[in-house]
C-alpha positions in Angstrom: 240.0 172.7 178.0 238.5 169.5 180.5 238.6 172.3 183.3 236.9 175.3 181.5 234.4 172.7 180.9 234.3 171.5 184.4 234.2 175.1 185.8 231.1 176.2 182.9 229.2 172.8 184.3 229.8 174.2 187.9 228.4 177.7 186.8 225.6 176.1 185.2 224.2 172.8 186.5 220.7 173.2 184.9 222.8 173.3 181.8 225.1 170.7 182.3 222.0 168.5 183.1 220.4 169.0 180.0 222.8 168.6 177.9 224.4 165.3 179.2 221.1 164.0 180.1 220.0 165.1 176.4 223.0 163.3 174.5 221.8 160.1 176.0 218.4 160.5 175.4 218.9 161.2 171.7 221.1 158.1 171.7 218.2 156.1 173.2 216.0 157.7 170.4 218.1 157.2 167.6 218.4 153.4 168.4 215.0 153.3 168.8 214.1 154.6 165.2 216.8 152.1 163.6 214.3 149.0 164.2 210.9 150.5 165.6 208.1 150.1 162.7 207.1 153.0 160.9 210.2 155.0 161.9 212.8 152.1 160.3 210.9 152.2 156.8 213.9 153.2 154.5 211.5 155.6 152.5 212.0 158.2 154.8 215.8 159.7 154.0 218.2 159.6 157.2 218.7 162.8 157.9 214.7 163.4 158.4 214.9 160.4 160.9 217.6 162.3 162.8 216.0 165.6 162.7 212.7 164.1 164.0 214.9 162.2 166.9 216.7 165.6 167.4 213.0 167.3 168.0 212.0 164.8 170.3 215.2 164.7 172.4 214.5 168.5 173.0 210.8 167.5 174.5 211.4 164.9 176.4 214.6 166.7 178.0 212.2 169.1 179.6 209.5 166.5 180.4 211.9 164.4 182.1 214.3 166.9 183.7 217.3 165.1 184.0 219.8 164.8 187.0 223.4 165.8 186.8 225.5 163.1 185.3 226.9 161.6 188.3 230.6 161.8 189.4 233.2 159.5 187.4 230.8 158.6 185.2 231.4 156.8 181.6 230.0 158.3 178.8 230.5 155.7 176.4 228.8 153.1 178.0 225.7 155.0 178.8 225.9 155.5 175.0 226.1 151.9 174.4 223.4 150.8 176.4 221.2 153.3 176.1 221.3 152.4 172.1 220.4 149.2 172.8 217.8 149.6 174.8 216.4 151.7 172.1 217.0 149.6 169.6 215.2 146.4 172.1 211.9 148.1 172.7 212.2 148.9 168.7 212.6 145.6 167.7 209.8 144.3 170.1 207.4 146.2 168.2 208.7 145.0 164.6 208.1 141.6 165.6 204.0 142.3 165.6 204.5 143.1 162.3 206.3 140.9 161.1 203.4 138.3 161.2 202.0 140.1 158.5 205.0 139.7 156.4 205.0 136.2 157.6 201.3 135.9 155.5 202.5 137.9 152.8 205.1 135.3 152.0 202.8 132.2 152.5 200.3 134.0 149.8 203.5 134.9 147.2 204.7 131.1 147.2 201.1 129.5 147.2 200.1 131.9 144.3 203.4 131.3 142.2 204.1 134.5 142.3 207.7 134.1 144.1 209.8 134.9 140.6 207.4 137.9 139.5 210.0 140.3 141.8 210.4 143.8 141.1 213.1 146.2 142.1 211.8 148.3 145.3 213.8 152.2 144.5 213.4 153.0 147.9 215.2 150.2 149.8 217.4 149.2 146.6 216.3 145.3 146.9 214.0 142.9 145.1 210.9 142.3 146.7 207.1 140.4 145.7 204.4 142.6 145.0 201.9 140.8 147.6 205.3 141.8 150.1 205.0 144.6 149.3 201.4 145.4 149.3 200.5 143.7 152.7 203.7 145.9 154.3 202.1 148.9 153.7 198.3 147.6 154.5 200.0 146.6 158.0 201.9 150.0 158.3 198.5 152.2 157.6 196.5 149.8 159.9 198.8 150.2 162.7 198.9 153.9 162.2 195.2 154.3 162.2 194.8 152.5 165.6 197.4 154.4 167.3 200.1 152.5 167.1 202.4 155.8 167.2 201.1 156.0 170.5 201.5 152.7 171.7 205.3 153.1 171.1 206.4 156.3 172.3 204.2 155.6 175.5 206.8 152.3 175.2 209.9 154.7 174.9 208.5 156.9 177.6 208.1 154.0 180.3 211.7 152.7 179.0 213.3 155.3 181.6 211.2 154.1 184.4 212.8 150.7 184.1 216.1 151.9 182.5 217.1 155.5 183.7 219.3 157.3 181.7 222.6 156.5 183.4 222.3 153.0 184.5 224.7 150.8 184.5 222.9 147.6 184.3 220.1 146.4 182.1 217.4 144.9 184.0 216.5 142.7 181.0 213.5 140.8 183.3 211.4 144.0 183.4 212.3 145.2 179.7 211.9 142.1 178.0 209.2 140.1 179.1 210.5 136.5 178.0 206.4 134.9 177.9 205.4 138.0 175.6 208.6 137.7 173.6 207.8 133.9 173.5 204.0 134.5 172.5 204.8 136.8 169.3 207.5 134.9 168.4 204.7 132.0 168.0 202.4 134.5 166.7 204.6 135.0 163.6 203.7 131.8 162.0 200.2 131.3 163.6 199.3 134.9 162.1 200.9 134.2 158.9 198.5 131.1 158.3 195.6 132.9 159.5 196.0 135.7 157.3 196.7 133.3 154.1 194.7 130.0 155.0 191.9 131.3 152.6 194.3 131.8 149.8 196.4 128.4 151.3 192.6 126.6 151.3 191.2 127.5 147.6 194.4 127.3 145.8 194.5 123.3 147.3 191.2 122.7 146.2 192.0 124.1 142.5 194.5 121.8 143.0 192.2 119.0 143.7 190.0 120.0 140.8 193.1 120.0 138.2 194.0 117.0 139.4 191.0 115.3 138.7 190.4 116.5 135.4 194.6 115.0 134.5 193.2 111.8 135.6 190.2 112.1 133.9 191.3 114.0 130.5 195.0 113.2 130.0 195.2 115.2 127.0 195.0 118.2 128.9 197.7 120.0 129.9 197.1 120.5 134.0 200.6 121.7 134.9 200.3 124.8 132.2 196.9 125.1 133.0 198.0 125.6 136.9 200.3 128.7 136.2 197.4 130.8 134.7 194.9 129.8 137.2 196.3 130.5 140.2 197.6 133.9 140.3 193.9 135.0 138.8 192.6 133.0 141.3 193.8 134.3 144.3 193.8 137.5 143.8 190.2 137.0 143.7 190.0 134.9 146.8 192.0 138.2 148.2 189.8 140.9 147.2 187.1 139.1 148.2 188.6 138.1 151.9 190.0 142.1 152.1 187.7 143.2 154.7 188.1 140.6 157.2 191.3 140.6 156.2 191.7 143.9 157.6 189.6 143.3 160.6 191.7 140.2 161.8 194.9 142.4 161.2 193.0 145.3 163.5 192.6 142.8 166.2 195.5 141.4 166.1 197.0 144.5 166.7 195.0 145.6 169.7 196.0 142.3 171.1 199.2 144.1 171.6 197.8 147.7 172.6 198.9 147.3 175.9 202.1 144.7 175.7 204.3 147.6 176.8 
């Protein structure tokens, strides 16, 4: 069987090509969906995810055009690596996002709204509302500025640094260790910037209610505290929405070109 296939990829090296050069590529792609954003949201069902990786594979084989697999070469580990090189440039791009997250969970505790946790059907876990809600307000902002773009141009440029049967990752050019560094850092400096208005008016309330238990100690501030809150910054929030979504959008371009 080995030598019918030998002789067939003799017959046909244009064929041979594509289809060793293809497996790898959908390899690359596949661990590239697992953690990229957008593509790693577990609302869209698996076998979509591998259909859409499928469709792509077939593209980029002909934009690419890729060279025979060379002689004595292991299949498995150009598997393996490709993957994770996939699944690096993937989990690059989640980390911009995760800043947002970051906010989302400074907002939750500050408002006391860290118990009120519902059961999300599509990833089977509890999660906060404000979670929740600022996930998705991330996701549709990084859609509308092109992020799509931004990381297939990523997964593109991946084989000029990593071509398809390389043996070696050349971690230095892939991941750049001050970018990985600066967002990173970004993760808690974005996550206060997005919630220091909610952070900021929820201490003064506390301020305010602290005052009146000194002043009236008949009234119950701690009670008081639990009702205030919650209505309060979801105010504070609807009111901050717009430049709430315009820091986001620049914080995002920030990164347009980090690939």
């Amino acid at each position: 069987m080995e030598n019918m296939l030998a002789e067939i990829a003799k017959m046909f090296p244009a064929f041979n090509a594509a289809i060793g050069g293809g497996m790898v590529i959908f390899v690359r792609m596949l661990g590239f969906m697992r953690f990229a954003p957008v593509f790693n949201r577990k609302e869209i069902p698996t076998m979509v995810k591998i259909s859409l990786a499928f469709l792509l594979t077939i593209t980029m084989v002909s934009v690419l055009k890729p060279a025979i697999p060379p002689a004595h070469h292991s299949i498995f580990l150009s598997i393996v690596l490709n993957f994770t090189v996939g699944a690096m440039i993937g989990y690059l791009a989640q980390l911009i996002l995760l800043a947002i997250n970051a906010g989302a969970d400074m907002i939750n505790m500050q408002m006391g709204l860290s118990s009120a946790m519902v059961l999300d059907p599509t990833s089977q876990a509890q999660v906060s509302i404000l979670d929740k809600v600022f996930a998705m307000l991330g996701i549709l902002i990084f859609i509308q500025l092109g992020g799509i773009y931004w990381l297939f141009q990523a997964f593109m440029r991946s084989f000029e640094l990593f071509p398809i049967y390389s043996t070696t990752i050349p971690l230095e050019k892939i991941v750049n260790m001050d970018y990985v560094i600066q967002m990173t850092s970004n993760v808690l400096y974005m996550g206060l910037q997005i919630a220091s208005p909610v952070l900021l008016a929820t201490l003064g309330q506390d301020i305010i209610l602290g005052v009146i238990s000194k002043t009236a100690p008949q009234v119950n501030v701690f009670q008081l505290s639990f009702l205030f809150k919650p209505v309060f910054g979801a105010a504070i929030m609807v009111w901050i929405l717009p430049m709430l979504v315009n820091i986001i959008s620049d914080y995002f371009l920030s990164f347009s070109h980090i690939f």
